[in-house]
Backbone bond lengths (Angstrom), bond angles and torsions (degrees), N, CA, C in turn:
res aa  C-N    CA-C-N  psi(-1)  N-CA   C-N-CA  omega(-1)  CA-C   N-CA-C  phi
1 X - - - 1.443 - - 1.517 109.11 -
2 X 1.464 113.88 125.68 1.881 117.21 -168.20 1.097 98.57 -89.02
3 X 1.684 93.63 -64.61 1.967 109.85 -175.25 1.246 106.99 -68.27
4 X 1.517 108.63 161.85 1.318 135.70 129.02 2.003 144.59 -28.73
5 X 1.019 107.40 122.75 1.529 98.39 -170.36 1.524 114.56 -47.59
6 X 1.232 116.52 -31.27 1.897 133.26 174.68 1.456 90.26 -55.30
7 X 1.371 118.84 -72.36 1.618 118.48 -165.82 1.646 124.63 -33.22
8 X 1.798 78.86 -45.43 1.848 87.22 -168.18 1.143 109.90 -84.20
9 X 1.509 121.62 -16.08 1.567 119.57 155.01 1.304 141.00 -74.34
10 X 1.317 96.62 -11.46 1.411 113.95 172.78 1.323 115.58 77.55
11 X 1.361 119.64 32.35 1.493 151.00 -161.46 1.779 98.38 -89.54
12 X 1.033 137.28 108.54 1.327 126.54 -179.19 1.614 115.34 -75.45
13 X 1.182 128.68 127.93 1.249 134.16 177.50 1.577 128.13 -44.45
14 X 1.491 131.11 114.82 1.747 87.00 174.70 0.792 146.10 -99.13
15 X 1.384 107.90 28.53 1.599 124.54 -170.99 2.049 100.06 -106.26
16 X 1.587 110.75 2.52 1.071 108.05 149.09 1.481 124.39 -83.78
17 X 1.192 118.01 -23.44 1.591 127.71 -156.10 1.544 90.63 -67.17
18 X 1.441 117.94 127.34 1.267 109.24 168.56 2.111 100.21 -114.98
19 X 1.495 87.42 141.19 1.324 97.50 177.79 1.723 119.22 -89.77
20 X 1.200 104.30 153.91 1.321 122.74 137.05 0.983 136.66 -44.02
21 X 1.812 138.40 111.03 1.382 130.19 161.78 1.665 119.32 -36.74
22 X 1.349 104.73 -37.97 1.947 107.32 173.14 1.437 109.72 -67.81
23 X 1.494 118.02 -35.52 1.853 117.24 174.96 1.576 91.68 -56.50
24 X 1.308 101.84 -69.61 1.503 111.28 -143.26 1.932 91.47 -58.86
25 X 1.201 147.04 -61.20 1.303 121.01 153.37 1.585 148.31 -26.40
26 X 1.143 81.51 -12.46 1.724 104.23 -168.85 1.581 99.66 -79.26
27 X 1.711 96.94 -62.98 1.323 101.56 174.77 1.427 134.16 -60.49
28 X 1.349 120.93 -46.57 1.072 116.74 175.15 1.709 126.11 -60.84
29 X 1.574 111.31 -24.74 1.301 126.12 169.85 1.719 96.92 -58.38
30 X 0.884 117.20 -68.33 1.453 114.94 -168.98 1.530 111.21 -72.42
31 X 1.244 135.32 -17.75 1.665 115.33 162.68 1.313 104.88 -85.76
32 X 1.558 133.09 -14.93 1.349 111.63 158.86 1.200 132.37 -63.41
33 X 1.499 113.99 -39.49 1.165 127.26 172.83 1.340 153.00 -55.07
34 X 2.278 89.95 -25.61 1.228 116.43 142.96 1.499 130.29 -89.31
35 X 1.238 116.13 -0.79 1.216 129.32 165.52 1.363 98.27 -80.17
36 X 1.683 141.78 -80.75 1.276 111.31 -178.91 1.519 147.87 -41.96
37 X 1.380 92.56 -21.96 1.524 98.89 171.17 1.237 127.20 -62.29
38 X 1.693 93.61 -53.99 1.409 114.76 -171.73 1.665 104.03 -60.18
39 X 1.330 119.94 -49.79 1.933 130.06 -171.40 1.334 88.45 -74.14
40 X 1.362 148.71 -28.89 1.515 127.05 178.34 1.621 99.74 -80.17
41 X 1.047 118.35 -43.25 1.237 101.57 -171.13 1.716 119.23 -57.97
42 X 1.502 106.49 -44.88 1.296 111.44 -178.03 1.577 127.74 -75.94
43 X 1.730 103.38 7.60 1.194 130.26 175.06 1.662 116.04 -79.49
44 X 1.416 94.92 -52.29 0.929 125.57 -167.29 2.312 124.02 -74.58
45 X 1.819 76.35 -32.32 1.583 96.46 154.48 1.286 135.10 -84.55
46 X 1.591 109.98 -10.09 1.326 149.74 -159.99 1.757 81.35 -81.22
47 X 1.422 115.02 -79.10 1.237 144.94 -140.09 1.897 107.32 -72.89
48 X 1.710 94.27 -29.92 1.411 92.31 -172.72 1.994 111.58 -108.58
49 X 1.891 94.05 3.03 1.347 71.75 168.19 1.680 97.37 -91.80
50 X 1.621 117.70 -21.74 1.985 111.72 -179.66 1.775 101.41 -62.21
51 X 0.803 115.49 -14.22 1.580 97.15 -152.23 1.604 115.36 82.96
52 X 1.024 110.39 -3.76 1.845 96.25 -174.17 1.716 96.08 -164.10
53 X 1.409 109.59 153.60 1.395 113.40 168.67 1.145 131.34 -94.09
54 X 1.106 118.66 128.22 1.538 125.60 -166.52 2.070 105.29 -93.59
55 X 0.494 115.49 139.26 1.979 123.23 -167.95 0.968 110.86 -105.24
56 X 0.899 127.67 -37.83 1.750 126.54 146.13 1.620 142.31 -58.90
57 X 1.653 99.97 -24.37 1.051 99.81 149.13 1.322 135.41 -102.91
58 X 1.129 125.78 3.42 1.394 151.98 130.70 1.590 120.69 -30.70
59 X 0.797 76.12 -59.23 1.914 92.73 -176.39 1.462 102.70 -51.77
60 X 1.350 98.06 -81.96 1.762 120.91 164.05 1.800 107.82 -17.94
61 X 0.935 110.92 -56.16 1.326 108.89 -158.58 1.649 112.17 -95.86
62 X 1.180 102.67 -22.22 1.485 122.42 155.25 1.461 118.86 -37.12
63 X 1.734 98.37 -71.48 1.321 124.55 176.83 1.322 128.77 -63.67
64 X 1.658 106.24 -39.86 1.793 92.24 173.22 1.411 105.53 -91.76
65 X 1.352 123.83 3.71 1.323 116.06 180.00 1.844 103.50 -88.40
66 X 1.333 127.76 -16.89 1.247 119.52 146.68 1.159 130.91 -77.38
67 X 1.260 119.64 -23.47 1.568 136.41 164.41 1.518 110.22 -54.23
68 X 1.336 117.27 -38.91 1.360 137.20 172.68 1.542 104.43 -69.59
69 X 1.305 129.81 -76.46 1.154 138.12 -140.26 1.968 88.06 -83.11
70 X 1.387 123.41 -26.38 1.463 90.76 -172.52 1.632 94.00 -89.46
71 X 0.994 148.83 15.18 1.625 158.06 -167.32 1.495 88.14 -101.97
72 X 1.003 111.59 -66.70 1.902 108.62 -163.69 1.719 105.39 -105.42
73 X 1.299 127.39 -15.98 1.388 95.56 -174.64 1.716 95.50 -117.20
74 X 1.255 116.77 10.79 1.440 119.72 -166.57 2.026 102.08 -103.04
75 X 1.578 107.54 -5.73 1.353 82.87 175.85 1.690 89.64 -110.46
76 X 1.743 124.53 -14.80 1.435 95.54 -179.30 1.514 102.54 -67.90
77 X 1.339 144.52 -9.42 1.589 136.27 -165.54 1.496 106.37 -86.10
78 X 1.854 92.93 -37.51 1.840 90.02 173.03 1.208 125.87 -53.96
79 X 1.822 108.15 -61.42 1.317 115.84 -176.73 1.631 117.23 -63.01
80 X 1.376 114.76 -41.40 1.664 107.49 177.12 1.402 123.89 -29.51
81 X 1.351 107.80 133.87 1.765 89.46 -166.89 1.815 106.03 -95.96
82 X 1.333 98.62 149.25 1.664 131.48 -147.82 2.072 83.47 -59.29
83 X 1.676 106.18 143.72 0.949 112.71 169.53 1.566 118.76 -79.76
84 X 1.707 113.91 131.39 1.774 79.87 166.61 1.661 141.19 -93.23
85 X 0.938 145.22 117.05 1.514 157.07 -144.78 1.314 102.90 -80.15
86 X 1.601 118.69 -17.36 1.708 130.05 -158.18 1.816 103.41 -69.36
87 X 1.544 97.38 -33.36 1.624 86.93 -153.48 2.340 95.33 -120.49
């Protein structure tokens, strides 16, 4: 056996996939974007079960929740294929 199990399936690699500067913006816009949502929200639930907001945990949750969101929602936005606007 030479190849790889991907090969013989005809599975495309993704460390071949070469991107786009517009993917690769694409994505990261949108796992930030669900990262802010997501860290405000949980900030914000944070805050109203204390009575008060804490900024540090804010921060925190802010941050890995973009840390999160460009990891998992930043390559489905890359790879999705581009709408066309033309017609």
């Amino acid at each position: 056996m030479a190849g790889s199990m991907n090969d013989a399936l005809g599975v495309p690699s993704l460390l071949s996939v070469r991107l786009a500067p517009s993917a690769i913006r694409r994505g990261l816009l949108a796992g930030t974007a669900w990262g802010l949502v997501t860290g405000g929200g949980l900030a914000v639930l944070n805050a109203l079960s204390c009575g008060i907001l804490c900024v540090e945990d804010a921060a925190v949750a802010i941050g890995v929740s973009i840390l999160v969101g460009c990891a998992t929602m930043g390559p489905l936005a890359a790879l999705s294929p581009s709408i066309d606007r033309t017609s």
